[in-house]
RODO-2510 file (C-alpha; in nm, 4 decimals, decimal comma):
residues 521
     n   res          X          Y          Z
     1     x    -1,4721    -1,1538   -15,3114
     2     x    -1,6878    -1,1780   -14,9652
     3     x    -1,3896    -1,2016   -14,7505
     4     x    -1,1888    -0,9030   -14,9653
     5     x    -1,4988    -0,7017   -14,8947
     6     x    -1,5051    -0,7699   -14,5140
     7     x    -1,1412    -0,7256   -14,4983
     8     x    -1,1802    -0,3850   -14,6815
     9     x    -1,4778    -0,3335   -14,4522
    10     x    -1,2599    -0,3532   -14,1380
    11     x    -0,9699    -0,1613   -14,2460
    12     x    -1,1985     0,1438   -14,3460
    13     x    -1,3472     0,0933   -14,0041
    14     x    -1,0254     0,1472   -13,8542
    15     x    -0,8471     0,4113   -14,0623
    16     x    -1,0662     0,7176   -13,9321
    17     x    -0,9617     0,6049   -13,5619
    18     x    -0,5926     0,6138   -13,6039
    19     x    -0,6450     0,9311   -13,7984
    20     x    -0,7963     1,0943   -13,4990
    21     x    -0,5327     0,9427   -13,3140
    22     x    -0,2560     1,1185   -13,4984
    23     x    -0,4790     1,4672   -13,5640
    24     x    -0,4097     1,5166   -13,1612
    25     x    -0,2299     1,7526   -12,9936
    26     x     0,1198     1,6022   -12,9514
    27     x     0,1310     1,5961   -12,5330
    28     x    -0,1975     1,4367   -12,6333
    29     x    -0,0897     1,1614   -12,8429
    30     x     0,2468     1,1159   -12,6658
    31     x     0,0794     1,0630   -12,3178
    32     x    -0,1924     0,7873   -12,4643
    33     x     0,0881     0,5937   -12,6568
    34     x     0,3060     0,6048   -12,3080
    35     x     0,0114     0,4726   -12,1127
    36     x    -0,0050     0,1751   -12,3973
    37     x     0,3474     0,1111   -12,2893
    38     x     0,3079     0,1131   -11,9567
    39     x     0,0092    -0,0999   -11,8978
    40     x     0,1088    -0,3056   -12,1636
    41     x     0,3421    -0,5786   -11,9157
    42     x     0,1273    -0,4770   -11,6669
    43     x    -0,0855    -0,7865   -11,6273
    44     x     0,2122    -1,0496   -11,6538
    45     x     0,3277    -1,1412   -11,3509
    46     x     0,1242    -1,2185   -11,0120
    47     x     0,1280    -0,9724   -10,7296
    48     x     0,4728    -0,9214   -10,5923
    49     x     0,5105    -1,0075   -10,1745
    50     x     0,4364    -0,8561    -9,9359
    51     x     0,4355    -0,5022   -10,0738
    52     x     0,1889    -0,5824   -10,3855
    53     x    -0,0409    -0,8120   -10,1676
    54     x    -0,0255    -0,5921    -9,8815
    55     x    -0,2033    -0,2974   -10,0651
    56     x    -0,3792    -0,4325   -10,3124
    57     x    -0,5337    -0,6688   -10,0525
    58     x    -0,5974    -0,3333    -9,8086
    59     x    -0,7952    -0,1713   -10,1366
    60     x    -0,9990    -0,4768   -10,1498
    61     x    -1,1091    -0,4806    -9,7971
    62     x    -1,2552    -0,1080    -9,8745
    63     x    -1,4634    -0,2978   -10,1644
    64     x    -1,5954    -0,5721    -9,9875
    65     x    -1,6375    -0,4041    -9,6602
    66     x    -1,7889    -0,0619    -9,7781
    67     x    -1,5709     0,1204    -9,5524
    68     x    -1,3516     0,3541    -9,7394
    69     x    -1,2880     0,5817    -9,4533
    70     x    -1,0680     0,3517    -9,2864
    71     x    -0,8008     0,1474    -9,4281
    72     x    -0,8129    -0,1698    -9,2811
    73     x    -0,5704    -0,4937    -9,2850
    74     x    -0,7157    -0,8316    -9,2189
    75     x    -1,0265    -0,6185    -9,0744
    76     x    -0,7528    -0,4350    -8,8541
    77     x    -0,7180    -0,0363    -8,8690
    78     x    -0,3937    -0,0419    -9,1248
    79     x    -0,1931     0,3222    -9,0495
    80     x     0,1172     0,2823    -9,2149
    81     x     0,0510     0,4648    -9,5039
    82     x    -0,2776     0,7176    -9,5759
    83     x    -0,5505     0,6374    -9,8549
    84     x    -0,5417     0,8129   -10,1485
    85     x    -0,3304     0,4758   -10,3262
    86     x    -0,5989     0,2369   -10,1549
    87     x    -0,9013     0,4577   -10,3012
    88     x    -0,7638     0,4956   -10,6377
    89     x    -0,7152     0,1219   -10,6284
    90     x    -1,0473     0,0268   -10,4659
    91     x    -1,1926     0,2159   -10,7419
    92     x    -1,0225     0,0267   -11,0327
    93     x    -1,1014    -0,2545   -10,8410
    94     x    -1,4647    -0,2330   -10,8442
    95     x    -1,4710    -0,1399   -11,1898
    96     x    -1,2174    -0,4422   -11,3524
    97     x    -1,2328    -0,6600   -11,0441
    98     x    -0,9502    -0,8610   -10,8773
    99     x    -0,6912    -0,8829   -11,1722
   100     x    -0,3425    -0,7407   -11,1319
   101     x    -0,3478    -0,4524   -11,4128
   102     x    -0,6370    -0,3182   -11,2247
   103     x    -0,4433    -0,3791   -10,8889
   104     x    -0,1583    -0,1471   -11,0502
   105     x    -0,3693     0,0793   -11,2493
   106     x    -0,2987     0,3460   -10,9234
   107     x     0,0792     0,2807   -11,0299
   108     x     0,0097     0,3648   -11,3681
   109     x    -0,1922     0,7193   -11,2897
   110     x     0,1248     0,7794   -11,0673
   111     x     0,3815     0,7192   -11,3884
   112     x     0,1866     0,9730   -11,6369
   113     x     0,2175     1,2744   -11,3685
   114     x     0,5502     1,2245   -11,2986
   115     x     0,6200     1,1980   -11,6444
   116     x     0,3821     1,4618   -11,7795
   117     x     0,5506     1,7182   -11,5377
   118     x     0,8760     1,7364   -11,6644
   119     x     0,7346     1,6716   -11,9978
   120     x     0,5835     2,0267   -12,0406
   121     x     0,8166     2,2163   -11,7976
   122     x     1,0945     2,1542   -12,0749
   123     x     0,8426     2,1829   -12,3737
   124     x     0,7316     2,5538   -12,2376
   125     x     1,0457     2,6755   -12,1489
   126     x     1,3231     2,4763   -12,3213
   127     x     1,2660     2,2633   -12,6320
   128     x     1,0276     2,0308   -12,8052
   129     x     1,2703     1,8191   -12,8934
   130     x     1,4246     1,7883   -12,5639
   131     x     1,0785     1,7304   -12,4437
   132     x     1,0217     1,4722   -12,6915
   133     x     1,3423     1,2830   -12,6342
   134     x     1,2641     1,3004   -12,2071
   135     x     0,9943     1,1155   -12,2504
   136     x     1,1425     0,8498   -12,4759
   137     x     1,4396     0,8196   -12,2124
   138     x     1,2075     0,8211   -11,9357
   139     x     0,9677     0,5372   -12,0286
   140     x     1,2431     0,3422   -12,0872
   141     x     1,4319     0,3515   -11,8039
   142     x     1,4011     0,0296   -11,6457
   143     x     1,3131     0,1771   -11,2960
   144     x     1,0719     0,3790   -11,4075
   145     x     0,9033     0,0798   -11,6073
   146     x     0,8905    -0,1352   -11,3012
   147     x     0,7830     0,0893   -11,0695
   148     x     0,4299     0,2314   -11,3261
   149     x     0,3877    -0,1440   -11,2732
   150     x     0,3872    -0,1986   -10,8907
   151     x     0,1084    -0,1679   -10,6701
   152     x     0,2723     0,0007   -10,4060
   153     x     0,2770     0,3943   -10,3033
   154     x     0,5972     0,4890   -10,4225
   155     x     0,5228     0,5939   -10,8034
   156     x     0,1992     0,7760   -10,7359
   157     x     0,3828     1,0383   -10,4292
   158     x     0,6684     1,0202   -10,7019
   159     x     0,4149     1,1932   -10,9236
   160     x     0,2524     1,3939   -10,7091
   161     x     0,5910     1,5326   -10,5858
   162     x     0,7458     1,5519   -10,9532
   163     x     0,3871     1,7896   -11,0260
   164     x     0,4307     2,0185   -10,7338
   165     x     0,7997     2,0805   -10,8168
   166     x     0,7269     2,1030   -11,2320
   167     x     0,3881     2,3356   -11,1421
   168     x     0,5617     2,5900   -10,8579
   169     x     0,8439     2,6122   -11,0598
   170     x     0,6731     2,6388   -11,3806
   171     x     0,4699     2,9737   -11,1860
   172     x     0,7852     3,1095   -11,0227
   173     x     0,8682     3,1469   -11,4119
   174     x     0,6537     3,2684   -11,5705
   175     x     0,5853     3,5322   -11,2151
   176     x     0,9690     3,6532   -11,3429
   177     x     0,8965     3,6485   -11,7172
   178     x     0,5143     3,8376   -11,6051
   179     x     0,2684     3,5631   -11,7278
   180     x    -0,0014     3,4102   -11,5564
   181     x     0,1408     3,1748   -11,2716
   182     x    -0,1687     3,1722   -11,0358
   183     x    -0,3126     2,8891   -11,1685
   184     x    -0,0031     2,6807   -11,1971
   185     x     0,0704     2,8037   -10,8025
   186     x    -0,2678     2,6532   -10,6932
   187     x    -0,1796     2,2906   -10,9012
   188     x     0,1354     2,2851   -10,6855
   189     x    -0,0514     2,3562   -10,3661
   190     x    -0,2707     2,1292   -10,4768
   191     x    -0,0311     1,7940   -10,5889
   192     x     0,1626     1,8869   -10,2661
   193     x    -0,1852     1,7953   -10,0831
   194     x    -0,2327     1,4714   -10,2683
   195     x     0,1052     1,3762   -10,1630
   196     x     0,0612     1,4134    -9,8134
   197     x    -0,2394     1,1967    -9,9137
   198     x    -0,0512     0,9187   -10,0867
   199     x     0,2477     0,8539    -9,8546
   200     x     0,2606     1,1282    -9,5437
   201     x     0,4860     1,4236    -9,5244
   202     x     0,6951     1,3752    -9,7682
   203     x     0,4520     1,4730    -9,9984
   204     x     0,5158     1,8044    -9,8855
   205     x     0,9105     1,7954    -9,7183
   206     x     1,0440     1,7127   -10,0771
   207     x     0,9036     1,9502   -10,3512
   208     x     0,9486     2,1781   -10,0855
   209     x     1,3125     2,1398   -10,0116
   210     x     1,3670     2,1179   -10,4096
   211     x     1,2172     2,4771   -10,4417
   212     x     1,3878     2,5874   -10,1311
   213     x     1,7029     2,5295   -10,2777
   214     x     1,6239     2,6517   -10,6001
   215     x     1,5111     2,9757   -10,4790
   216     x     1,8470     3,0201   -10,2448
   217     x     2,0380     2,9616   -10,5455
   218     x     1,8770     3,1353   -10,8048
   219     x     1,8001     3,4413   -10,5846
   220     x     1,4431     3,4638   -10,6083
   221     x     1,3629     3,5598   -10,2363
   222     x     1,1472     3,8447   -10,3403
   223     x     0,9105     3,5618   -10,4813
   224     x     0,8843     3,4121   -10,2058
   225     x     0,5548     3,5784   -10,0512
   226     x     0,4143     3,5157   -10,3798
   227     x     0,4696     3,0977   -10,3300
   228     x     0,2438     3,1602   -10,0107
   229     x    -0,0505     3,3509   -10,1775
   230     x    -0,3334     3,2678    -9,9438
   231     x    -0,5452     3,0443   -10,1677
   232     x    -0,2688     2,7870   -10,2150
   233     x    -0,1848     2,6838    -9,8444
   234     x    -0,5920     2,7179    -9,7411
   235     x    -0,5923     2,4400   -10,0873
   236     x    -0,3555     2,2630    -9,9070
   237     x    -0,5724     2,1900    -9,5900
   238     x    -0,8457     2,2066    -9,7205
   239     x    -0,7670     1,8668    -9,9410
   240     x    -0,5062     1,7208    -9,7228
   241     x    -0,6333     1,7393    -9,3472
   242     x    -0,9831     1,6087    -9,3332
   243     x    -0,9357     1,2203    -9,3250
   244     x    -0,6015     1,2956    -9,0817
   245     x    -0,8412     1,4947    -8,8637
   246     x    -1,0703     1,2534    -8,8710
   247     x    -0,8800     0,9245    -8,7654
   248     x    -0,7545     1,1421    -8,4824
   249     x    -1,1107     1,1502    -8,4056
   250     x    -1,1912     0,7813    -8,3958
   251     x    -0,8589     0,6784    -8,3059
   252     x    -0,7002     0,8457    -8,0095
   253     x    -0,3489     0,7189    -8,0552
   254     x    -0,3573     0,7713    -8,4540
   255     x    -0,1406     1,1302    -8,4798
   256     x     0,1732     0,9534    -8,2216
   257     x     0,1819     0,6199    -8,4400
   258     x     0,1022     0,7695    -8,7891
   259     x     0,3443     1,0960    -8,7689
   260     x     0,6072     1,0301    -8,4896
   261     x     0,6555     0,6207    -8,5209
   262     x     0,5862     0,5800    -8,8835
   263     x     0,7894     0,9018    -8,9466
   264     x     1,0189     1,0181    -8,7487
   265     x     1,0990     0,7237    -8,5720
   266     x     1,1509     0,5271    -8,9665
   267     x     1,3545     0,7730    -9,0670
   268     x     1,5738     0,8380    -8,7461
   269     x     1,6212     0,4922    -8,6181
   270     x     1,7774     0,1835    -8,7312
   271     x     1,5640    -0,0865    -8,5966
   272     x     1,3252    -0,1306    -8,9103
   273     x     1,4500    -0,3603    -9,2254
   274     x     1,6135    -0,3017    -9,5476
   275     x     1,9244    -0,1190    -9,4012
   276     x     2,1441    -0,0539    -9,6892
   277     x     2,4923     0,1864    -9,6412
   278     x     2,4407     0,5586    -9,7529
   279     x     2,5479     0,5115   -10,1059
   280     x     2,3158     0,2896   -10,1963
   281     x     2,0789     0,5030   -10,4358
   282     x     2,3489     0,6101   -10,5953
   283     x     2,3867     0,2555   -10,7176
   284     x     2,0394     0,1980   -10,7318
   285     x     2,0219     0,5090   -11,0039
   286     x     2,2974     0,4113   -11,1634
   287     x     2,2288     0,0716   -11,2345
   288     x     1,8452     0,0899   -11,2833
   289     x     1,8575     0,3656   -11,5040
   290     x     2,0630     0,1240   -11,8067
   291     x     2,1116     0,1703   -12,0512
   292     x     2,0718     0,5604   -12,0202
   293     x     2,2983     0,6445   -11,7162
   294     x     2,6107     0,6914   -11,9290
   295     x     2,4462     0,9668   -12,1415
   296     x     2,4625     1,2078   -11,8783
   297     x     2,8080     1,2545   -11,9215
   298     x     2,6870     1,3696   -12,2619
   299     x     2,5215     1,6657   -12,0559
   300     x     2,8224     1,7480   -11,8858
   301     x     3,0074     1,8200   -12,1842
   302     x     2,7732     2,0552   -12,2923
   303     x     2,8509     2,4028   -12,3340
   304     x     2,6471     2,6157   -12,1177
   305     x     2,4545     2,8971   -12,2701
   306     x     2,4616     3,1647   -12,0025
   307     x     2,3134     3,4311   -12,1787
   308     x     1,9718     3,2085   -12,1466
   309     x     1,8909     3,2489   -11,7523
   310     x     1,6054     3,0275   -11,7698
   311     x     1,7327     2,7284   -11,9190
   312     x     2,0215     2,7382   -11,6527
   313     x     1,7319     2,7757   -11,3836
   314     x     1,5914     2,4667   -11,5320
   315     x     1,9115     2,2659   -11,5203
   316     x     1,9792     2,3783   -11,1771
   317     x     1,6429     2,2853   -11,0960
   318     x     1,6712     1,9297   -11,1966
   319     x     2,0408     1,8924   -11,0580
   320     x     1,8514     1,9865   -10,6979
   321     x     1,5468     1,7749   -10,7794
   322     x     1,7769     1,4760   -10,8038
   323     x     2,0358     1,5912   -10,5552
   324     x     1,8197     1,7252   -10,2419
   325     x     1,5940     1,3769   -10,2750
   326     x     1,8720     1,1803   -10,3108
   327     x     2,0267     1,3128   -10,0002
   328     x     1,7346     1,2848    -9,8118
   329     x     1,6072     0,9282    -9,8858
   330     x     2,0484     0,8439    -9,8215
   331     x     2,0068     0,9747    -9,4361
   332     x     1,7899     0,7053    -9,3074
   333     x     1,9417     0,3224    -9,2034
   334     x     1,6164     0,1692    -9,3894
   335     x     1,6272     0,1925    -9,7695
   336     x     1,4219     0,0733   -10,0341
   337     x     1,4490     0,1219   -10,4377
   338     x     1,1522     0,2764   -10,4736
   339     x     1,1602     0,5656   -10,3057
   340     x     1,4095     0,7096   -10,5192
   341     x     1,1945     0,7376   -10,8010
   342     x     1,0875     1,0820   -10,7579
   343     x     1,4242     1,1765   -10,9254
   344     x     1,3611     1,0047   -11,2548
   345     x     1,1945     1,2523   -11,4066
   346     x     1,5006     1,5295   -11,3832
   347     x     1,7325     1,2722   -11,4390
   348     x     1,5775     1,1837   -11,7279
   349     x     1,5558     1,5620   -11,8277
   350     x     1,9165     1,6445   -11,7969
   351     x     1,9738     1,3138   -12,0321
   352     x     1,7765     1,4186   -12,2665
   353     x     1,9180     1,7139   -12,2757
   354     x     2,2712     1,5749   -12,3501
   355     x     2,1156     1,2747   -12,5372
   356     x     1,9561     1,5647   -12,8012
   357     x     2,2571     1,7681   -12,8685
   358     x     2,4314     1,5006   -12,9591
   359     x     2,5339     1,5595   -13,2969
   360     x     2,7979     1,2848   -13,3895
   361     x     2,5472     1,0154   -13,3623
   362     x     2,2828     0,9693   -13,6205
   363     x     1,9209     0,9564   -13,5417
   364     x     1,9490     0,5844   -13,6215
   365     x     2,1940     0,4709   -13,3368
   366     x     2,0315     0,6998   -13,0718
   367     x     1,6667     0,5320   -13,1983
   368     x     1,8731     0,1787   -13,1324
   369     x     1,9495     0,2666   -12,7699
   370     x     1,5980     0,3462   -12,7430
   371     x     1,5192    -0,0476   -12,8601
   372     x     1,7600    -0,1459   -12,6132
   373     x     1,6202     0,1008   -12,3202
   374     x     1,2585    -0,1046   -12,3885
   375     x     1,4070    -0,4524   -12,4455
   376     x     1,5627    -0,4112   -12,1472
   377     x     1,2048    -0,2861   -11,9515
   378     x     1,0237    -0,5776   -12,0957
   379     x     1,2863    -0,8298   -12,0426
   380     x     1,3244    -0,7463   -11,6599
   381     x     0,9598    -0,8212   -11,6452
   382     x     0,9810    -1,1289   -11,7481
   383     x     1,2582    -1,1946   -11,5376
   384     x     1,0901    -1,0845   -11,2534
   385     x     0,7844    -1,3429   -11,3126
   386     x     1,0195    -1,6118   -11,3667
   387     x     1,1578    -1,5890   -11,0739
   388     x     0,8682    -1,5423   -10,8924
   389     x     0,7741    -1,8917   -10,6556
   390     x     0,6018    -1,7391   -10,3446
   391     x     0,3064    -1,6150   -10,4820
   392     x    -0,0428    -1,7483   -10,3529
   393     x    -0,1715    -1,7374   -10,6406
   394     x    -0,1759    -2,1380   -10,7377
   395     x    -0,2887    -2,2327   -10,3707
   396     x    -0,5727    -1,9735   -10,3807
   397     x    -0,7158    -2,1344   -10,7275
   398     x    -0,6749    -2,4721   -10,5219
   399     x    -0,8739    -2,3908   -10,2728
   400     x    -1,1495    -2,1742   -10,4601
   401     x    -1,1816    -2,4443   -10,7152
   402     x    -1,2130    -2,7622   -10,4188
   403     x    -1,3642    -2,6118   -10,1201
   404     x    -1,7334    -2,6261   -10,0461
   405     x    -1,9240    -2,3483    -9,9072
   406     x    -1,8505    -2,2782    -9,5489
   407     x    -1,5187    -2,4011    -9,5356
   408     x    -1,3334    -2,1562    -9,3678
   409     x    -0,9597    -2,1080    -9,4664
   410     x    -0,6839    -2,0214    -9,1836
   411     x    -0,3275    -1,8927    -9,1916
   412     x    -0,1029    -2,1037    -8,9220
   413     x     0,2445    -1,9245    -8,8553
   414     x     0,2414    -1,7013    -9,1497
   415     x     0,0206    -1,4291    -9,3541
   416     x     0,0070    -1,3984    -9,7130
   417     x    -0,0741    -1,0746    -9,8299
   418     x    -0,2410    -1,1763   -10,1405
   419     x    -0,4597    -1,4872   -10,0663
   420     x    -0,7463    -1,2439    -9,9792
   421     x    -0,7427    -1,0055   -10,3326
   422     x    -0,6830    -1,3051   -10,4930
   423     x    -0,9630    -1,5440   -10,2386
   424     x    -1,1868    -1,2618   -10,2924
   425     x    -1,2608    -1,3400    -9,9424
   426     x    -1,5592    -1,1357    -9,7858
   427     x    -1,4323    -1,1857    -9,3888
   428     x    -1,1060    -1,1531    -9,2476
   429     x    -0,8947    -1,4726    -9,1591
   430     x    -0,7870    -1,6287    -8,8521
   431     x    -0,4638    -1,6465    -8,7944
   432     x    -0,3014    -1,8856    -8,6015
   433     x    -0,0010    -1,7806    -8,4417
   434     x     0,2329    -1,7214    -8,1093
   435     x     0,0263    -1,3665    -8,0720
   436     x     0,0807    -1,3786    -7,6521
   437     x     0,4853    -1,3356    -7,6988
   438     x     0,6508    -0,9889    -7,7702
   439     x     0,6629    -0,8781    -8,1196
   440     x     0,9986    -0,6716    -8,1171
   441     x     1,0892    -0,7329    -8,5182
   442     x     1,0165    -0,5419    -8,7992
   443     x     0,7492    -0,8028    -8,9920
   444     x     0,3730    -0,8637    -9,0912
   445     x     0,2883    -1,0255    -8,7778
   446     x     0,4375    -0,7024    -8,5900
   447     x     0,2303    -0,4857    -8,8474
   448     x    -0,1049    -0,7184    -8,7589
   449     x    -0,0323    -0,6722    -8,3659
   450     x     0,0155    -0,3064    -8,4145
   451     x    -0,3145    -0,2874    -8,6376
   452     x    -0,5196    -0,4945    -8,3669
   453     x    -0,4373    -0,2088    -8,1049
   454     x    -0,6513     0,0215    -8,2770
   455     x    -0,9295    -0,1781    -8,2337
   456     x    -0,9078    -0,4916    -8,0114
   457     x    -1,1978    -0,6659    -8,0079
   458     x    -1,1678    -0,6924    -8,3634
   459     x    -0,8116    -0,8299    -8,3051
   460     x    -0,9197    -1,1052    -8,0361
   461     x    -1,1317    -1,2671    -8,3063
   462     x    -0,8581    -1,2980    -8,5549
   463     x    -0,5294    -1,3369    -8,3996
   464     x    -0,5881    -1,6519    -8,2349
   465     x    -0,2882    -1,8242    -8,0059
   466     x    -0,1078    -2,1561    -8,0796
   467     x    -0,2511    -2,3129    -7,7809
   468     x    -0,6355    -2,2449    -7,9357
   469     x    -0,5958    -2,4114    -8,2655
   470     x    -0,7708    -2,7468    -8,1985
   471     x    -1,0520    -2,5499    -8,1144
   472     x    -1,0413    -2,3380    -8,4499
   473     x    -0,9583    -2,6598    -8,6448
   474     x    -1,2125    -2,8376    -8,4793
   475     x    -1,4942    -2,6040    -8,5324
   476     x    -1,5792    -2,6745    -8,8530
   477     x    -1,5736    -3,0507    -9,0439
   478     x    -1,3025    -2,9158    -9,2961
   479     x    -1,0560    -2,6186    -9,2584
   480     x    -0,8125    -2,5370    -9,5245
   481     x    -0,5015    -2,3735    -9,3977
   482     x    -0,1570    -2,2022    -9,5461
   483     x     0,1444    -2,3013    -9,3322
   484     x     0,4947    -2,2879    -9,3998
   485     x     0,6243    -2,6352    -9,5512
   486     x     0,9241    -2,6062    -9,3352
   487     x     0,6605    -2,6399    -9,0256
   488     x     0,4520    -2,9480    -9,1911
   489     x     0,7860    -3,1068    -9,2069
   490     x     0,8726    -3,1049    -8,7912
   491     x     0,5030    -3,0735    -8,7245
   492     x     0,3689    -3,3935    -8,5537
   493     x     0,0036    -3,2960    -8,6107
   494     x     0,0827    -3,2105    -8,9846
   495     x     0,3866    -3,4158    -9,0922
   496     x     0,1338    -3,6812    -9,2439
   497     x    -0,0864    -3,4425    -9,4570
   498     x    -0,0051    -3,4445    -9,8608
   499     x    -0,0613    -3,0347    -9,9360
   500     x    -0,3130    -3,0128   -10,1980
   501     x    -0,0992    -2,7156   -10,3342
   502     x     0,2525    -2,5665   -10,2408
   503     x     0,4965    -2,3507   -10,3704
   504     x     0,8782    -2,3142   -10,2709
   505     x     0,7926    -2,1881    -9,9015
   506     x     0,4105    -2,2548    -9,8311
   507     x     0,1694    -2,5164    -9,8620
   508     x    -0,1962    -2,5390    -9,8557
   509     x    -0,3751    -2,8356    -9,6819
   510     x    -0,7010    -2,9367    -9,5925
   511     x    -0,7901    -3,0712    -9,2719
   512     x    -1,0940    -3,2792    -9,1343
   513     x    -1,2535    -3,2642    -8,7869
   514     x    -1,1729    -3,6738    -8,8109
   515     x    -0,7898    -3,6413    -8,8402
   516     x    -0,6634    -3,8377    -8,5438
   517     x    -0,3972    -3,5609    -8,4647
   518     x    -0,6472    -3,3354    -8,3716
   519     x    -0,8550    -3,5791    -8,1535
   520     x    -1,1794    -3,3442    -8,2135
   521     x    -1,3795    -3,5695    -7,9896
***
């Protein structure tokens, strides 16, 4: 009867929370049971190289260091991307600590605005059950899915940009239809700022050329002065150009290597990796966005309702959004998957769209594509991990659970991203490596030489050449160091060590001041 009674107990203690749950507002309820879903995977698999490690590890240099001004890589000034990601992270960081949901918790933030825009554009001016049926569709697209769950900066500009298009357009409508827009005009401003902030101009090139477009088309030039109220551009700078304005400051040759190198010179050259032919997000949408890409030939087949001018403006909107992003990401040599996810949302919406007038399917087979849509999220996950054999992970619990206090560890011929988050290490690490030859490819040691020029003194100390390792491996009685497995092999100084861990490409190894090959003495 005790244990009936506790039972009871617990179940009672329950019931009034899921009540509240349900007694929300449905945007409400809808966005906290998509965050479940999305941070639900989110702590499965290790950190992903080199993106993951890369900026996770620059967020926890801001932590340990105190300096949140400047992003910093191994202690070096770290440009390639501004700081909004590596403060949102450094904040989740100091809160849950080093553990990869936290890492990706940035991601995550990034997800709910780009799905949350979309979400109420279509609710306010379309249809609840559209909206309802977006969301579904977009959370379980497996694109969207992987990329809530990456800790890199494409999802959170993805949201930022999906915002500024959903809010301007959202106030250009309801200017036309003489409701209050101001407020939604100043969001826009606003999320076009906090793009800038998250990954550089095209925070503000792409919501931009979206509404450019969309005002051409839709003839809506007399609005136009009206986009540029005053309040929304001063916004704008007022948000965006303070930290820009003040690496300038400290660092002379910041504006030429952020803006024209990391830029224009990315977008209009060919010498950087990843180069992929120009149709390549098209295959990257169609693919990725299983099992839901066939349903947009559902929308085509639609018959369009004409006499309603703004659900046409909507569908033309979302046709651009996907279209003039597309397009641009297509013009550069350099591709990567993630940056088209700023078109998921509109994708999604125009799916939805088709998905929900679908009337020879029953509510039970579109509900089953819905199970597939998430089986096929979670099971790419899991895919993902298993295939995962570079991380750091194992060698960092190695080392943190045999080395003794003061013994430093060293990176010969390579740099994993994620030994530090994972390390927790409070200094930057040596690096041992051929730093007095010319660094011409696109790679992390040309990323750590560029990052030293901002401030070399703090480079000498940590980018230390070949012919100076004795002396690093000799300064201390043990040194641990990460080294490719390929180089212990030909290595006559390390071809006799047994690596205390290694995965399929690295190795960890621990070496005394005694071993003979070094002749210390």
């Amino acid at each position: 009867m005790q244990r009936h009674s506790s039972n009871a107990d617990s179940n009672s203690t329950h019931l009034p929370l899921v009540r509240r749950l349900l007694s929300l507002p449905e945007p409400l309820l809808l966005g906290f049971l998509l965050l479940l879903w999305l941070v639900a995977t989110s702590w499965v698999r290790p950190l992903s190289l080199p993106d993951e490690g890369r900026y996770a590890g620059v967020a926890w240099e801001m932590v340990r260091s105190g300096d949140w001004l400047t992003p910093t890589l191994n202690g070096l000034p770290y440009f390639h991307k501004p700081p909004l990601f590596y403060w949102l992270t450094a904040v989740s960081l100091s809160l849950f600590g080093n553990i990869e949901w936290a890492a990706r918790l940035a991601s995550c933030v990034g997800a709910m605005l780009s799905a949350g825009a979309a979400y109420l554009l279509i609710r306010r001016w379309m249809s609840h059950s559209i909206s309802r049926w977006y969301l579904l569709i977009l959370a379980t697209t497996p694109l969207f899915y992987g990329g809530a769950q990456y800790a890199n900066h494409d999802m959170l500009v993805a949201g930022f940009i999906s915002m500024a298009i959903a809010l301007t357009a959202d106030a250009m409508l309801s200017l036309q239809a003489t409701q209050p827009w101001r407020v939604q005009l100043l969001g826009g401003w606003l999320c076009a700022a906090l793009g800038l902030l998250s990954k550089g101009l095209i925070g503000i090139v792409l919501p931009g050329g979206v509404l450019f477009f969309w005002i051409l088309l839709g003839n809506r030039w007399r609005l136009l002065p009206k986009l540029f109220w005053w309040p929304g551009p001063l916004l704008f700078l007022l948000v965006a150009s303070p930290w820009f304005l003040l690496m300038q400051q400290k660092f002379p040759d910041f504006f030429h290597y952020f803006f024209v190198y990391q830029h224009f010179q990315r977008f209009s050259q060919s010498a950087f990796n990843n180069a992929q032919p120009f149709w390549f997000y098209l295959a990257v949408i169609a693919l990725t966005s299983l099992p839901w890409t066939p349903w947009l030939i559902a929308r085509w087949r639609l018959k369009h309702d004409f006499h309603d001018a703004t659900t046409l403006s909507l569908r033309t909107l979302f046709w651009l959004w996907i279209g003039v992003i597309t397009v641009f990401f297509s013009i550069p040599t350099s591709k990567l998957v993630g940056y088209v996810l700023p078109v998921m949302p509109a994708l999604a919406a125009l799916i939805a769209e088709g998905l929900a007038n679908v009337t020879r399917f029953s509510w039970r087979w579109k509900f089953a594509l819905v199970a597939v849509a998430a089986a096929m999220c979670v099971g790419s996950i899991i895919a993902i991990t298993r295939a995962d054999d570079i991380t750091s992970k194992p060698l960092v619990a190695t080392y943190r659970q045999n080395a003794s206090p003061g013994e430093p560890l060293v990176f010969l011929l390579t740099y994993r991203f994620d030994v530090p988050f994972y390390a927790r290490l409070a200094e930057p690490i040596i690096i041992i490596d051929k730093w007095d030859q010319p660094i011409v490819k696109d790679s992390w040691s040309k990323e750590m030489a560029d990052a030293a020029k901002f401030r070399p003194s703090a480079g000498e100390k940590v980018l230390i050449n070949i012919p100076e390792m004795r002396k690093i491996l000799c300064a201390q009685p043990v040194t641990w160091v990460i080294l490719p497995t390929s180089y212990i092999a030909k290595s006559k100084e390390f071809n006799s060590l047994e690596p205390m861990a290694k995965n399929s490409l690295y190795a960890l190894v621990k070496i005394s001041s005694s071993f003979a090959p070094l002749n210390c003495q």
